[in-house]
Structures are given as structure tokens and as C-alpha cells.
N, C-alpha and C positions, 0 to 999 in steps of 0.2 A: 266811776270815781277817779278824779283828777288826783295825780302825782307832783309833787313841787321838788325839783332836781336840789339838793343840797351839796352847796362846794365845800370843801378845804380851809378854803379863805373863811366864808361865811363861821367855819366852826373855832377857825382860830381867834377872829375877831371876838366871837362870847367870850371866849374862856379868856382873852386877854384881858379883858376891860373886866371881867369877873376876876381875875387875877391884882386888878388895879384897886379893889375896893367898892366898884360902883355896883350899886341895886339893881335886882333881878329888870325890877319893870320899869327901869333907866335907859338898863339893857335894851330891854327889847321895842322902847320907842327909836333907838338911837340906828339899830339894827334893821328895823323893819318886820321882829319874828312877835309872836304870839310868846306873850310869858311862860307859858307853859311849856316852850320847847325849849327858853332860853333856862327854866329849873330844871327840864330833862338836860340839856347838856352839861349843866353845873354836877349833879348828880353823879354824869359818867366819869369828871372830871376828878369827882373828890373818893369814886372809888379807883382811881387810877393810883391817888396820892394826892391831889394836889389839892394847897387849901386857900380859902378864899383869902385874896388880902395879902398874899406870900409875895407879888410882885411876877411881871410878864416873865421875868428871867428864869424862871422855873418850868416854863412851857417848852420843853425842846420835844425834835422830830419826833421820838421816840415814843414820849410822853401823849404827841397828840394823833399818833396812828394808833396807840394803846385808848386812844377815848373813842376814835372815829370804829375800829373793833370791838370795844365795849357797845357802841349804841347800834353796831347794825347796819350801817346804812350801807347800801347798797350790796348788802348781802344776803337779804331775802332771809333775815335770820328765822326759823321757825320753818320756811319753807318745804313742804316733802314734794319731790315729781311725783305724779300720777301713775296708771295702771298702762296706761300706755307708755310712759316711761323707760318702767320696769322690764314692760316686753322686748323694748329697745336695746335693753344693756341683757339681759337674756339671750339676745342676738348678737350679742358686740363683734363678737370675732367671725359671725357669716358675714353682717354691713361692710367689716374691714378688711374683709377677703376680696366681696367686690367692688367695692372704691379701690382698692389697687389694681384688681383686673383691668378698670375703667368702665363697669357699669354703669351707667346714669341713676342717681339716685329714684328717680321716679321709678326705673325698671325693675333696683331694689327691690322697692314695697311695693309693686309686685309679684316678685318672688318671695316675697317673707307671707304676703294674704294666698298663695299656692300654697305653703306651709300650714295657713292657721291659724299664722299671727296677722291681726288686723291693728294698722297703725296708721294715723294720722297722717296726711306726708309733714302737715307743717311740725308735728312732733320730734319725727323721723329726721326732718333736717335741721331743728336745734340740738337735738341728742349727737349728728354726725359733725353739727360743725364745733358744737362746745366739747366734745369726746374725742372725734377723730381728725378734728382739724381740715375737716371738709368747708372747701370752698374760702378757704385763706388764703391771702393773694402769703407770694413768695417771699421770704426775709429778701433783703441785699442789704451789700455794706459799700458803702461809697470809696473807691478805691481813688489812693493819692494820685494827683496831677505829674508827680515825678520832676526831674530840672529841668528846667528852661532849653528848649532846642533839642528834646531826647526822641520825643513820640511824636511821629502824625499817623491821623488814623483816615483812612481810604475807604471811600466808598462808591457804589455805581448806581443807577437807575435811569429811569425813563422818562423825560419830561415834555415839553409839547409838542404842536406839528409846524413843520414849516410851513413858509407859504406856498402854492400851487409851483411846479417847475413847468416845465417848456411842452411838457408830456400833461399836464394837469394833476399831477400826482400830489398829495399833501404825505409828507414823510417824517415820522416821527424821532426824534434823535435823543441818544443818550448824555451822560457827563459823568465826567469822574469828578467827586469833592473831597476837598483835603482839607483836613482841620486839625491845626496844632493842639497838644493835650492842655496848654498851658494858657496863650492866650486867645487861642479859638481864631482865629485870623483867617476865615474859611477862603479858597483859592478851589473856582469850577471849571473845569474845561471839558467843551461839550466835543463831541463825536458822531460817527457814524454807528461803529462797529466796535461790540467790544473784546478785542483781539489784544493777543501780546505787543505787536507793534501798535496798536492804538495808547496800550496800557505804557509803555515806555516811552512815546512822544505826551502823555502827557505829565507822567514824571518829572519829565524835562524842560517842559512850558513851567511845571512846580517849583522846580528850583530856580527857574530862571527871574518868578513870581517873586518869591521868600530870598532871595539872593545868597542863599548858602543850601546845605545837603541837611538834610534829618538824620539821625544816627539811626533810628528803629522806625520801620514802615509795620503799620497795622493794618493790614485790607482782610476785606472780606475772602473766602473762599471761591470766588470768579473762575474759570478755569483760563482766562487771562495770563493770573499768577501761578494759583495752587494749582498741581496738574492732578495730586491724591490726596485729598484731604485726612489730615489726620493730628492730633491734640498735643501727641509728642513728637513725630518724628513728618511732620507734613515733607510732600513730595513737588517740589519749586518747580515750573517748567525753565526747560535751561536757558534758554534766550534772557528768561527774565532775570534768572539766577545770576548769570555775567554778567549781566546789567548791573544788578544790585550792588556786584564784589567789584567793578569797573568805579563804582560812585561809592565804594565804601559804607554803605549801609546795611541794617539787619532786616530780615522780612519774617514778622511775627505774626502768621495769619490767626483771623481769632478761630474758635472753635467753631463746628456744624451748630447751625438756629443757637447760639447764644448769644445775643445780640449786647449782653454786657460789656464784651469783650473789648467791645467799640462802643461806647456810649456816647462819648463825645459827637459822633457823625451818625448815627444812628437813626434820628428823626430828620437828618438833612435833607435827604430826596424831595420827600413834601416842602419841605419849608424852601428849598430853591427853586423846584417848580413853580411854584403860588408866588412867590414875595421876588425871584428874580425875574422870570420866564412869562409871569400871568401879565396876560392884558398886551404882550409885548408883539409887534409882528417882527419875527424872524423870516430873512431872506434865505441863508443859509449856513453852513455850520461856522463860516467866517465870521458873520454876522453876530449867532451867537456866541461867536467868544469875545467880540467887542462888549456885546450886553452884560455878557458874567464877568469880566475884567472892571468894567466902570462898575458892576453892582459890587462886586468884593472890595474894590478899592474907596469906594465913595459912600455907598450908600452900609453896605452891613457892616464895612470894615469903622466905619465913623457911629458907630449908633453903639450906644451902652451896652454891654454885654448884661445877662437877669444875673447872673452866676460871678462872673469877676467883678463886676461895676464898673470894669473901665471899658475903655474903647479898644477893641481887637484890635486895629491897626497900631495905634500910639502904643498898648500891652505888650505887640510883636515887636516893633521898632526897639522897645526900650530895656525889653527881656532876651526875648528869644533870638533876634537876630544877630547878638553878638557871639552867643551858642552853636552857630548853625558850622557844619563844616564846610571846606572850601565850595565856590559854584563851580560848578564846570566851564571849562574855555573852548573845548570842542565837543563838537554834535557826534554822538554816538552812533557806530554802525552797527546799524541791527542784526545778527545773525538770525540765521534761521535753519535748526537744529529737525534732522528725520532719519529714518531707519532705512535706509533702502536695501535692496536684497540683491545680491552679486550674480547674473544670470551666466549661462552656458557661454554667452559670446565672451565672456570678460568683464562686460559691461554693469554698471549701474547708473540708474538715473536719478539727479537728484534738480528738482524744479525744472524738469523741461531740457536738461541737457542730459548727456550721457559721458564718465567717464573711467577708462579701463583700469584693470587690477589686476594683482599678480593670480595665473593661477590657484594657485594654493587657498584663495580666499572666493573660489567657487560654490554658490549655494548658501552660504554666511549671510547672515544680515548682519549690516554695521550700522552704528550711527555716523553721521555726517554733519558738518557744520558747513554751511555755507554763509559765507560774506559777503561782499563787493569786489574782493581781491580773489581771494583764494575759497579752496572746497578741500577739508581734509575729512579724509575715513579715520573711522577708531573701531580697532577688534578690541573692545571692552575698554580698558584705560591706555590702549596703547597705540599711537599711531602709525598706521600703515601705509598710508598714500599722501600724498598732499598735489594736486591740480591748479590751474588757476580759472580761475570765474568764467565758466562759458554763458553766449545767449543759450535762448532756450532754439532747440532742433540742434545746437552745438554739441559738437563732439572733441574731446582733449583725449587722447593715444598717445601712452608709453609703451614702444613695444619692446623693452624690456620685457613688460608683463607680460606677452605672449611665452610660448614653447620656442626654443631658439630653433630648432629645425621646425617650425610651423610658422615664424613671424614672416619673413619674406613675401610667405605668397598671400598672407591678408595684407601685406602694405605693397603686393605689387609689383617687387623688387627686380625687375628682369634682369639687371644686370647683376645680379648675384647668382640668378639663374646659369646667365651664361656661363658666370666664372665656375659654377658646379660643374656644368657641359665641358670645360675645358681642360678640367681634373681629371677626365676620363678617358682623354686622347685628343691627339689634335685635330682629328676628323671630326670625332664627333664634336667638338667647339665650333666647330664650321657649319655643320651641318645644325648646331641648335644658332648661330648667329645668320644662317640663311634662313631660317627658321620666323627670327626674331625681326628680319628684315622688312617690317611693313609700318602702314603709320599709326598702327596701336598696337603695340607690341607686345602690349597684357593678355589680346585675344589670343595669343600663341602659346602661352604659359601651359596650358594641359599639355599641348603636344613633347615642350621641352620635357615637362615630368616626366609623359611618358619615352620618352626617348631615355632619361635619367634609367625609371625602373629598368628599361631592358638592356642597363651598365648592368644593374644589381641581377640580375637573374639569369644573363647569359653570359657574364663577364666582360673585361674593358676587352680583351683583344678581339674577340669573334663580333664584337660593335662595333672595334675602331676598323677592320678589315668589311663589315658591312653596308659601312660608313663612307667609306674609301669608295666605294666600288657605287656606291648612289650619287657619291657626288659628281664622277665621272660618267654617269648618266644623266646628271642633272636630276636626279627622282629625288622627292624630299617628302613622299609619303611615307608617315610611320607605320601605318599598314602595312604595308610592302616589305617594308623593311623587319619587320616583325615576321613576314612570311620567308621572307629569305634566312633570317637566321630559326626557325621551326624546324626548314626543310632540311637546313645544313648544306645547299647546295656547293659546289665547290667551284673554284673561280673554272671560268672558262680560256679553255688554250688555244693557240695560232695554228689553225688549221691551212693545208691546201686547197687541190680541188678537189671538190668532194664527190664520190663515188657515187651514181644515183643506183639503186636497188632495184632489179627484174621489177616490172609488174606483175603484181597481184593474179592476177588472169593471161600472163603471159604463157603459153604451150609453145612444146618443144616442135622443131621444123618435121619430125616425122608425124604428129597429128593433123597435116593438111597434106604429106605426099600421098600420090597415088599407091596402094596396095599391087606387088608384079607376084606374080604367082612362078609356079614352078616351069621348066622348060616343055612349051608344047601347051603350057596352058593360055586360058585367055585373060582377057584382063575384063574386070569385072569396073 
């Protein structure tokens, strides 16, 4: 049995012209209905109050929602749900337990036919969706456009390949797209890589586009910008961050997957792939930013917006750019902000070079900024060093930073050596400058040390008297000289001639005389 949809219109129409005075079946040639539906409408009409002939004035809203509820329609008046129904709403709050888990309704039922209840699935999913509001798409409320020059909202993606390089390679390249909230005047600039320094040169191609600043930036959560995303207290990478406070604007990331947040730029990706990019051969990324520059300027910026009905270009010219704040006059230098970690030598490296710190800041990680000029440390908000910009394998040394009794001999210093040597006596200054006397004079540094320690351990005099007494030999081993003062030996004195000593095996003149015996005796 066929259904005939009844409007609103159609029911006000009866009761008007029935309100006018004119006949049922005047009515309903005039109308197009069946007499009989045009006496049912009159019916509901005259138990509502109203009476034939009174004049249309008497038909207000009230009056004819009060007939359209009189007659039923579209209420299934009489209507009772079935036995399967019934099993449905018997179940309501197991269905609404797992439709919030995220069960799939199929898997529902089931788990409800594992139970006992046997239902329908086409049952089961008008009971969930007229009951539990299963499978309704989500309210939204159109949020205002805001003033002129307030919001751009940012976005990034992935769009075609280039053409072949030198290598045969086809590479596929990204863009960041910008779209004002107001006149939509979308501005693409395409890239390699989507980095903080990509994300700030194209900022700044943005501005240079739009010829003034946006007070409020809306991007996505990219780690570009956002470094920790979060709804109230999101966490800006700092590069981006000084950027942002260097050009005066706010950076209002939208939320994780709510893509509301940004609606303006939301669907841009596809539609500037396709409608800028499609069809087109790119050489490479210069390339395409000529193609996205003439397509924003020319082709999307001059075509009717669905939503404004004007033309984004002439909308921005005539709204927004008189809003916009100053453009920038110089090219911002990018820093680039890291943690490095202050190692035993002193040292820390940051991009390939290395440079020193005070003791005291051994083992610490600090953050670091580096520029083009300069590289300053920060123990938490406080600065501790500042350098200026080395290449990379470069090295910048303050030896302040050292131990002052230790910096000397990491920088070398031999004549601070000698002047220690010379503190100690004046021998020994000779004997560390005899020392010192060759054509690399750093190679001698241990010896002077050690010459130093055996001031400190044997004292200057019994040095500067050992000292003495080497140079007059011309000896300049420390060795030696180490052994001389051990032994204690004492100076030598100005002798004569020297006495030689019997031999060892020398016997006295009566162990070779003949033996004489007594008188009368013989000799033997």
C-alpha cells in the first residue's frame, strides 16, 4: 500500500480557503485532494475552534499545529511497536552500555541472541537510533567569522610529484595553506620538509603575500609549531615561539582530531592538490611556488567564493588588508634552540661546534640558543654564558672557565710556566728556561711541572742549591736531579793529592823473606 507525503502548506491551504467561505468540493478540485480528506481536515479544524466562514485571520501557528496533531499525521497515531520492540527497550540500558563501550551494533545482537533475546537487526537499529541516538551524525554550530585581519588558520599536507631529477627520482612535496577567517584569500607555499625553519620561511613569504601580519595564527598541531600538544596550555617550540612574539602575533593551535577548530582550511589539502597542482608538471619547488602564487592570485583569488559571494582577492583587498598589522622590513633570523649537556672537559656542543663553561656548570644540561651571531646558555631562565657563532669542528674558549691553577697548561701557557719556575729561585728559572729552550716548548711542560713539584716537596732551597750545582754541570735531567736531592748528597770539597790505598792482596815484606833459623842451624 502506497503512502501520499502530506505538507504543512497543503493543510493550510484547506483550512484557508475553507476559512474563506468556499465549498468542500470547490476545495478539493482547486487543491488537487479527494473530498473526503478535504471534510477530514475541516473536521479537525472545527474541533480545534475554528469555524467555517470566520475569515483566514483566525488560522494562526498554534491553531494549525493544534489540527496537524489533531489529525495524526505523521504520528502513526494508533500505532503500538511489536514483540521485538518490547525485547529492545527490556534491554535498553545493556544496548546503551555497549554502544558506549563501541560495540558494533551487529555484535550487540549478538550478544543479546547469547542471552535469549532474539531481535531483528533492522529492529534493533531503529529502537537504537530513535532511543539511543545511535548513528546520528554530530550537532555543530557555525562559529562567527570574527573582525577583519583577526584569524588565519594554517594548514599542511602532501600534494604531487615532481618531475624526474638528475638521479631519476619523482619527489613528492608538501605546502603550507593559509586562509583568512574572513575573506578566505587562500595563500600556498609549497616545500620540502615540514620543519620549524620551513614553517617560518613560509610565514614570511605569508606576510610578504597579504602585505601586513595576522594578529591570531590557527595551525594545526604539526610538531613544526606545537612541540606538546595540549587544549589549554599547549607547548609552542621556541624557535617558533620568538618568531611569533618578534612579528607580534598569537599562535592558537586548534585541538587533537577536531578538525572544527580550523574549518575554514580544513578541506584545503585536496582541493589545492586537484584544482592547483592537478594536471600541472612541476620542475621543482621554485617552480611550484610560481604555480601556487599565480593560482591564489589569479585564478581562486578572482572566482566567487560559495560562502561570501564575493571574490576572495577584492574581499581581502577591501576588508581585511587595511586590518592587517605592519609587514615586516627585515628577514628574520632563525634560531635554533637545544639542550646540550656540559661534559668533564668544560665543553658543550651545540650544531657541530664546541663551547667552554664555567666549572660549576659540569654535568648540567642547559638549553642553548644559537643564531648567526652569537650561542647563549640558560641554567633554566638565567643566562650563563654567551659565545659567538662558531663553524662546525669550531671551538670558542673562555679560560676564565677553567680552574685558575689548571687553565695555563690546557692553553699551553709556557711562559707563565717559567714565571712559576722563577718564584722558586733563580736557579731554578734557568734551569726551567734551559728547559724551555727548544722549538716547541709545550713538549717541555711535564718536565717544568715536574721540576715545580720537587719546589713543593723538597723545598725552594735544597732545589735552588740542586739546581745550582746542575747547571754547573750543564745536567738538565730531572731524573738526576730528583736523585740528587733523595740521596741528600752533600756538595763536594777541593781536595789535594789523593792518597791511593794498599792493595787489597798486598802482603807484608816478611811473607816472601827467607825463614833463618837459629845459630848452627841450616836453612831450610
Amino acid at each position: 500500500m502506497a503512502f501520499r507525503e502530506v505538507t504543512m502548506v497543503e493543510i493550510r491551504e484547506v483550512l484557508r480557503q475553507w476559512l474563506a467561505g468556499a465549498g468542500k468540493k470547490k476545495i478539493a478540485s482547486r487543491v488537487g485532494l479527494d473530498p473526503k480528506t478535504v471534510r477530514r481536515y475541516a473536521r479537525a479544524g472545527e474541533a480545534c475552534g475554528l469555524v467555517a466562514g470566520s475569515g483566514e485571520a483566525s488560522l494562526t501557528d498554534e491553531l494549525l499545529a493544534a489540527v496537524v496533531a489533531t489529525l495524526g499525521i505523521g504520528l502513526a497515531a494508533g500505532h503500538e511497536h511489536g514483540d521485538a520492540w518490547q525485547r529492545c527497550e527490556e534491554q535498553r540500558g545493556t544496548i546503551a552500555e555497549h554502544l558506549r563501550s563501541g560495540v558494533r551494533l551487529s555484535k550487540v545482537r549478538r550478544l543479546m541472541q547469547r542471552q535469549g533475546v532474539a531481535v531483528p537487526y533492522s529492529t534493533l537499529h531503529r529502537f537504537a537510533s530513535s532511543e539511543l541516538g545511535f548513528g546520528r551524525p554530530q550537532v555543530t554550530l557555525p562559529v562567527v567569522d570574527g573582525a577583519p585581519g583577526e584569524e588565519l588558520q594554517v594548514d599542511t599536507g602532501w600534494m604531487t610529484l615532481m618531475e624526474p631529477d638528475e638521479r631519476g627520482r619523482r619527489r613528492r612535496f608538501r605546502a603550507w595553506i593559509f586562509t583568512p577567517v574572513v575573506s578566505r584569500y587562500r595563500f600556498v607555499y609549497p616545500c620540502m620538509r615540514e620543519t620549524t625553519e620551513s614553517a617560518i620561511e613560509a610565514f614570511e613569504a605569508a606576510w610578504d603575500f597579504y602585505g601586513g601580519v595576522f594578529k591570531v595564527a590557527v595551525p594545526d598541531n604539526t610538531k613544526a609549531i606545537v612541540q606538546t600538544a595540549d587544549p589549554l596550555e599547549p607547548k609552542i617550540a621556541a624557535a617558533f615561539l620568538e618568531y611569533a612574539q618578534a612579528r607580534g602575533f598569537i599562535i592558537e593551535p586548534a585541538r587533537v582530531r577536531t578538525p572544527t577548530d580550523k574549518g575554514r582550511v580544513e578541506r584545503s589539502v585536496r582541493d589545492v592538490r586537484d584544482d592547483c597542482f592537478g594536471g600541472e608538471v612541476v620542475r621543482d619547488v621554485e617552480h611550484a611556488r610560481e604555480i601556487a602564487r599565480r593560482w591564489c592570485e589569479h585564478e581562486y583569488g578572482m572566482r566567487r567564493h560559495s560562502t561570501t559571494r564575493r571574490l576572495p582577492r577584492e574581499h581581502f583587498d577591501a576588508v581585511e588588508k587595511p586590518a592587517l598589522l605592519p609587514a615586516p622590513t627585515e628577514r628574520f633570523d632563525v634560531p635554533v634552540w637545544c639542550e646540550p649537556k656540559v661534559a668533564r672537559d668544560h665543553f658543550a656542543q651545540v650544531l657541530g661546534a664546541l663551547y667552554s663553561l664555567p666549572t660549576r656548570l659540569i654535568g648540567k644540561r642547559l638549553r642553548a640558543r644559537a643564531d648567526k651571531q652569537l650561542v647563549r646558555f640558560y641554567d633554566g631562565a638565567a643566562l650563563v654564558k654567551t659565545h659567538a657563532r662558531q663553524p662546525k669542528g669550531g671551538r670558542a674558549i673562555d679560560t676564565s672557565d677553567f680552574p685558575a691553577e689548571r687553565a695555563p697548561y690546557a692553553m699551553r701557557d709556557v711562559a707563565w710556566l717559567a714565571r712559576q719556575a722563577r718564584e722558586h729561585g733563580e736557579s731554578v728559572g734557568f734551569l726551567a728556561d734551559r728547559l724551555l729552550a727548544t722549538d716547541l716548548p709545550w713538549t717541555k711542560m711535564r718536565a717544568v711541572r715536574a721540576l715545580l713539584s720537587l719546589c713543593r716537596k723538597y723545598g725552594d732551597v735544597r732545589v735552588e742549591e740542586a739546581c745550582a750545582r746542575a747547571l754547573r754541570e750543564d745536567m738538565t735531567s730531572i731524573h738526576r736531579l730528583e736523585r740528587m736531592l733523595s740521596l741528600g748528597a752533600p756538595a763536594p770539597a777541593d781536595e789535594g793529592a789523593r792518597v791511593i790505598p794498599l792493595g787489597r792482596f798486598l802482603r807484608p815484606a816478611e811473607s816472601f823473606a827467607l825463614r833463618r833459623g837459629g845459630e848452627g842451624g841450616k836453612r831450610q
